[in-house]
C-alpha positions as CSV (number, residue, x, y, z in Angstrom):
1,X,-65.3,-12.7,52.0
2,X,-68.0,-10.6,50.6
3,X,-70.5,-11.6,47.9
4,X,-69.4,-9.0,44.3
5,X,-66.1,-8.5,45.7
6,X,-64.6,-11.7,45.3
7,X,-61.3,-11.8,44.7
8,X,-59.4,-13.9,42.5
9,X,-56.5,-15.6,43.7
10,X,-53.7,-16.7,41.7
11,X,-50.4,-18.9,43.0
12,X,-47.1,-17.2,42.0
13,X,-44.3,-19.2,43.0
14,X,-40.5,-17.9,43.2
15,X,-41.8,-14.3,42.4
16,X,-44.5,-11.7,43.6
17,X,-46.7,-9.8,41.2
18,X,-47.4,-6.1,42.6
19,X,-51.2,-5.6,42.2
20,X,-53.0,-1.9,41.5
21,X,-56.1,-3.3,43.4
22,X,-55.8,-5.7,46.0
23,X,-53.4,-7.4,48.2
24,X,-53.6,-10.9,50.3
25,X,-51.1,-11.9,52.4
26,X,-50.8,-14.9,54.2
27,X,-53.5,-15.0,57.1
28,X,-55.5,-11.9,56.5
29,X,-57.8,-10.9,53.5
30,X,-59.2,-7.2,53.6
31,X,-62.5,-6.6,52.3
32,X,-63.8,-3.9,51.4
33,X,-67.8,-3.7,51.6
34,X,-70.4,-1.8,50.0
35,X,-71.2,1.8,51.7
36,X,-68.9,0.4,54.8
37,X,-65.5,-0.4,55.5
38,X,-65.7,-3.8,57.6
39,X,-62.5,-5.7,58.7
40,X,-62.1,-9.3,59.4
41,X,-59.8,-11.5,59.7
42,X,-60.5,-15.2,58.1
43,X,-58.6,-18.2,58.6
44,X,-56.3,-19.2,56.1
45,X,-55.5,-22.6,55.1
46,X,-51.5,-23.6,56.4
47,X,-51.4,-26.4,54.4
48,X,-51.1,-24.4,50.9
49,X,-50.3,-20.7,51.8
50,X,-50.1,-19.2,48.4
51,X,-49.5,-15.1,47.6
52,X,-52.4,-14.1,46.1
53,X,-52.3,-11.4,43.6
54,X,-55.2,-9.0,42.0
55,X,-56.6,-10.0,38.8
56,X,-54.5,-9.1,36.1
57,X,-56.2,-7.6,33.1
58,X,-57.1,-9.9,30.3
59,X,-54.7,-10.1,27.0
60,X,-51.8,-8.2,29.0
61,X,-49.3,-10.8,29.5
62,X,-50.0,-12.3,26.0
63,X,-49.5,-8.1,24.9
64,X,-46.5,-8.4,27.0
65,X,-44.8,-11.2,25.6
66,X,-45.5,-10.1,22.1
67,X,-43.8,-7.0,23.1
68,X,-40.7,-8.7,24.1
69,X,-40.7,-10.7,20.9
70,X,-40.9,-7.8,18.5
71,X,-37.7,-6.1,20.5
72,X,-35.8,-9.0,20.0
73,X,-37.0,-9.2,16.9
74,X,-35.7,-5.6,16.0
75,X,-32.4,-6.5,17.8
76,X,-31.6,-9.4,15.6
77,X,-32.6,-7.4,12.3
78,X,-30.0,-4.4,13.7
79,X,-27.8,-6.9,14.5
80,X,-27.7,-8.7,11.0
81,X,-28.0,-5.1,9.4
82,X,-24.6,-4.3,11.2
83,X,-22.8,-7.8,10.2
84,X,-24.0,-7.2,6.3
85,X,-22.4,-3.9,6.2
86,X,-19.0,-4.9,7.7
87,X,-19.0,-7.9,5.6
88,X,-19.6,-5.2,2.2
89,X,-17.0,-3.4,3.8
90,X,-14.6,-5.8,4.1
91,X,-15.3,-7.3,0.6
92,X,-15.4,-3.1,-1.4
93,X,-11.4,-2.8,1.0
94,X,-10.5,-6.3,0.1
95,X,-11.1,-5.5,-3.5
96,X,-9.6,-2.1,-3.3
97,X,-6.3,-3.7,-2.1
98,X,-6.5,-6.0,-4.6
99,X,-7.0,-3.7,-7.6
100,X,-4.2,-1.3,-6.6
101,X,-1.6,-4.6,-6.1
102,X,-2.5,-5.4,-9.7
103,X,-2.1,-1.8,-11.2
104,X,1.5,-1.9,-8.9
105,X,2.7,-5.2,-10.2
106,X,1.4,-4.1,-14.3
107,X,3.4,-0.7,-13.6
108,X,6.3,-2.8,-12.7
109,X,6.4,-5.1,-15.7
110,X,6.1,-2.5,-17.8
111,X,8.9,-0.4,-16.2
112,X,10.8,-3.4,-16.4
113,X,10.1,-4.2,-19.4
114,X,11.4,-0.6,-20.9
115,X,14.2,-0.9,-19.2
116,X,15.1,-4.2,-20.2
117,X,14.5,-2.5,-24.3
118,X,16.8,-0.2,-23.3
119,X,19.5,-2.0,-22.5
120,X,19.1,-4.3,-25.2
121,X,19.1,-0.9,-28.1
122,X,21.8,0.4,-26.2
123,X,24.1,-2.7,-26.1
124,X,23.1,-3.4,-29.9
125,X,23.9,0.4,-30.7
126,X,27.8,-0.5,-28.9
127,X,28.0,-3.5,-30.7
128,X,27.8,-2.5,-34.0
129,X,29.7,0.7,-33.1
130,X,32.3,-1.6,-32.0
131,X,32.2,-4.2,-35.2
132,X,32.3,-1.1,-37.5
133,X,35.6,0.2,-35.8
134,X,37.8,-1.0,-38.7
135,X,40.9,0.4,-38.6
136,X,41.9,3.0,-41.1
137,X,45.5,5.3,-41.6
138,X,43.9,8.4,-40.3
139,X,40.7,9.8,-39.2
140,X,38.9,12.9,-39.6
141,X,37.3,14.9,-36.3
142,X,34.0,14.1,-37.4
143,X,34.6,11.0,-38.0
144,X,36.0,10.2,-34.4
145,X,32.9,12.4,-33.5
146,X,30.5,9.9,-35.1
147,X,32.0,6.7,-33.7
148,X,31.5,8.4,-30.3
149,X,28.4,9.0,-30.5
150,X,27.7,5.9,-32.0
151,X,29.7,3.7,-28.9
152,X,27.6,6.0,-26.4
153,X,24.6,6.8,-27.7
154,X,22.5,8.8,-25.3
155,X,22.9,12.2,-26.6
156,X,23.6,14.5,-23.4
157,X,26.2,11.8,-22.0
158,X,28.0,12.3,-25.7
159,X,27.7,15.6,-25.4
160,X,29.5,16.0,-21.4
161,X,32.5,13.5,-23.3
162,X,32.9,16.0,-26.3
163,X,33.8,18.7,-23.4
164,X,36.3,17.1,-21.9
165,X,37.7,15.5,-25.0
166,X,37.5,18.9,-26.6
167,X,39.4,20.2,-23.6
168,X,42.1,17.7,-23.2
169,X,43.3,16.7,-26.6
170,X,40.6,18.9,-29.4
171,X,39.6,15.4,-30.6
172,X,43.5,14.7,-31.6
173,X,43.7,11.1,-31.2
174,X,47.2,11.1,-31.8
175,X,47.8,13.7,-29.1
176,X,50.8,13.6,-26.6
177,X,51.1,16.0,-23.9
178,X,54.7,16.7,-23.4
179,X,54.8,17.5,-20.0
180,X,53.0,14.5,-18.6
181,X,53.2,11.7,-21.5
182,X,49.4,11.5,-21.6
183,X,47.9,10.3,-25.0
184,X,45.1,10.6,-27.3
185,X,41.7,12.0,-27.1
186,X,41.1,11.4,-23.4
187,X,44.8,12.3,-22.5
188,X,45.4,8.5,-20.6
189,X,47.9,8.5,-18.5
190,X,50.0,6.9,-19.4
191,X,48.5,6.1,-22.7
192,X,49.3,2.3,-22.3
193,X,46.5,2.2,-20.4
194,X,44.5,1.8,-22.7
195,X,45.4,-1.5,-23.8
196,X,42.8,-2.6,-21.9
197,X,40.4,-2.0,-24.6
198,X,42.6,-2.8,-27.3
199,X,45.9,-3.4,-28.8
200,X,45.5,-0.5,-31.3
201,X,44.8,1.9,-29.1
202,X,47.7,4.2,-30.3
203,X,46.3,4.3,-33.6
204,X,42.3,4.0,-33.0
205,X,40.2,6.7,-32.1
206,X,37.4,3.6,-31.6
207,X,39.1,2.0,-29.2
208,X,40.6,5.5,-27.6
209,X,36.2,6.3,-27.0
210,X,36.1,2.7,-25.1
211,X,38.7,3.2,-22.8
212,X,37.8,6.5,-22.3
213,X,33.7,5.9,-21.9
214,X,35.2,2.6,-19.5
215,X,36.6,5.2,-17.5
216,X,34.5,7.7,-16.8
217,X,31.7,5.3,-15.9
218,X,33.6,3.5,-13.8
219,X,35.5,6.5,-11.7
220,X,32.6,9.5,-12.4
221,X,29.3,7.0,-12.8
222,X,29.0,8.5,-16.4
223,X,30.5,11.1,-18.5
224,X,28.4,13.9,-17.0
225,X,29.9,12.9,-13.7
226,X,33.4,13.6,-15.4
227,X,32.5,16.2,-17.1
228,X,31.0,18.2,-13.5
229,X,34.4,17.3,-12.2
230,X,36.6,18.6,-14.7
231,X,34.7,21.6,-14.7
232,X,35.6,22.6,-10.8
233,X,39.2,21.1,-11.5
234,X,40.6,21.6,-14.9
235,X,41.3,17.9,-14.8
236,X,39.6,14.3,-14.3
């Protein structure tokens, strides 16, 4: 080879390098002289044939690897940047759900508890209707009237049984149909039934209400439900 145009050779193995400059294969080196082109071919060594490749510039493949190392670099920050906000995500949804199962279950209680209040006024508001139902030789209507509303207590459900015992008897407890036999403010028919609720029940208007309320509730669902058939019948 010529003198200033030496070329460096470097042993690559299980790869080849692609050079911008020079190539060297395996028994043949090109030279290229000063002012002329001059070919020759040199012997090369068989014991060690090596690929030789041009000289690569210096700092490149340290450039190179630093390269490589700042895009994996990135990758793993983007890829830890992703797993943080899923995990926030997760943890703002998980909370969420949580927060709105509390506020469900509180609403519940609270319904509950009402409810439960409710009851508990109502079946005190019976109870002393019923333990104040002492039994006297006549009534007046707006005495009957008051025990009624007293043994029912919600105010539009009194009001749908004051239409029909309007209706059937004019709040006459001791009222007998002639036709049919029926008795007393609710018109029972026949008026033993109401000996359910009591043994007086020919001669109190109390216990007259309770058979009557009993009733309605249990064939209508409530004296408005009576009081809605009556109105498209003329009966109940």
């Amino acid at each position: 080879m010529l003198e200033g145009n030496r070329v460096s050779r470097i042993s690559v193995r299980g790869f080849a390098v692609a050079s911008a400059t020079a190539v060297t294969t395996v028994g043949a080196v090109v030279g290229v002289a000063s002012g002329s082109e001059q070919a020759s071919a040199q012997p090369v060594e068989a014991a060690n044939a090596t690929t030789v490749l041009a000289d690569i510039p210096a700092g490149q493949e340290v450039q190179q690897a630093s390269l490589t190392q700042q895009v994996q670099a990135q990758s793993d920050a983007a890829d830890a940047t992703a797993r943080k906000a899923v995990e926030e995500a997760a943890r703002k949804q998980a909370a969420k759900d949580a927060a709105a199962k509390k506020k469900a279950a509180e609403d519940a209680a609270a319904k509950l508890k009402a409810d439960r209040a409710a009851a508990a006024k109502l079946a005190a508001s019976r109870s002393a209707a019923r333990t104040s139902l002492v039994q006297q030789s006549s009534y007046t209507v707006a005495q009957i009237q008051a025990m009624a509303q007293s043994i029912i207590g919600d105010s539009t459900q009194y009001q749908c049984f004051s239409n029909i015992v309007s209706h059937e008897s004019g709040w006459d407890y001791r009222a007998v149909n002639a036709g049919s036999g029926a008795y007393g403010l609710v018109q029972a028919l026949p008026g033993s039934k109401m000996a359910s609720a009591g043994a007086d029940w020919q001669t109190n208007p109390g216990t007259q209400i309770k058979w009557g309320l009993s009733y309605m509730d249990s064939r209508y669902n409530s004296p408005c439900g009576a009081w809605s058939f009556w109105q498209a019948n003329s009966w109940y």
